[in-house]
C-alpha positions as CSV (number, residue, x, y, z in Angstrom):
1,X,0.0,0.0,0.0
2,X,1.4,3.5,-0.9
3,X,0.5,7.0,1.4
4,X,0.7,10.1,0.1
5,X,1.1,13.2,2.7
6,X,0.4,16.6,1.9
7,X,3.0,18.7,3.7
8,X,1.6,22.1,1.7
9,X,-1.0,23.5,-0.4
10,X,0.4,26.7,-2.0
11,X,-2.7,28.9,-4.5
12,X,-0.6,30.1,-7.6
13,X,-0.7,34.1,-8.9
14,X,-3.9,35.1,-10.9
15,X,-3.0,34.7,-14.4
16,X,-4.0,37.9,-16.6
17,X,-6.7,35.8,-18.8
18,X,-10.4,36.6,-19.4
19,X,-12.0,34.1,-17.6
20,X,-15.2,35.9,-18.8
21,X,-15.1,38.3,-15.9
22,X,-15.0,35.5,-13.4
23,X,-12.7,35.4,-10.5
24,X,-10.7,32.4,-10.8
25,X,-8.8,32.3,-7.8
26,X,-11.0,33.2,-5.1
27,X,-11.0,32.8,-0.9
28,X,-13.4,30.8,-0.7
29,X,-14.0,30.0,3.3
30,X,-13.5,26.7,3.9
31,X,-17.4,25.7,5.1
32,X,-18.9,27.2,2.1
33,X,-16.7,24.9,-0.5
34,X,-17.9,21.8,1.9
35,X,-21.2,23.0,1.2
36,X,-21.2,24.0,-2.0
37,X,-19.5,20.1,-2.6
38,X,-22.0,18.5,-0.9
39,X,-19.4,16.8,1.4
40,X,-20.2,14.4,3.2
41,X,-18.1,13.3,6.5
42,X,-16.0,10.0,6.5
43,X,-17.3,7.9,8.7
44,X,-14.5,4.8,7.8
45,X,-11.0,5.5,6.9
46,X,-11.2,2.5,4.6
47,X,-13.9,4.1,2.4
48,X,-10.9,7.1,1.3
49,X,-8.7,4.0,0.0
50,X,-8.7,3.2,-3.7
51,X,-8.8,0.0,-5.0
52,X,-7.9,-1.6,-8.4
53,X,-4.8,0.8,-9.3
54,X,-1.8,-1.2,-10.7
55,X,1.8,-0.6,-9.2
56,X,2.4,0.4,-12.8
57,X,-0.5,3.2,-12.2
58,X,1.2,4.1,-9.0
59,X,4.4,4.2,-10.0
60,X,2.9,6.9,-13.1
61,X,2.0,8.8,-10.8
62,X,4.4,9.1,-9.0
63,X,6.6,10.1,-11.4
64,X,3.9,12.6,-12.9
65,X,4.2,14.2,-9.7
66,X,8.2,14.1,-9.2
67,X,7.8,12.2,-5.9
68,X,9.9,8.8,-5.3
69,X,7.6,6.1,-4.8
């Protein structure tokens, strides 16, 4: 089994495009994106595990993301 931890989630710069006069990076509080997702709590840890990826899928992504797997 692989684990992935997330040590940092950094929002990039707005990029000067016209997003047709929407704001595409946006502070969003943290409540109303739950909300607006319909998220639901996890109950069971095991539900968040995927199932049915290769190694060879792992190892893609892994490399996709320049992490050593």
């Amino acid at each position: 089994m692989k684990t992935m931890h997330v040590r940092e989630i950094i929002t990039g710069d707005q990029l000067g495009l016209d997003f047709e006069r929407v704001d595409f990076w946006s502070d969003v509080p943290v409540m109303d994106a739950i909300r607006e997702a319909h998220a639901k709590p996890v109950n069971d840890p095991a539900a968040l595990e995927l199932s049915g990826i290769t190694g060879e899928q792992w190892a893609a992504l892994y490399e996709a993301l320049g992490v050593d797997g």
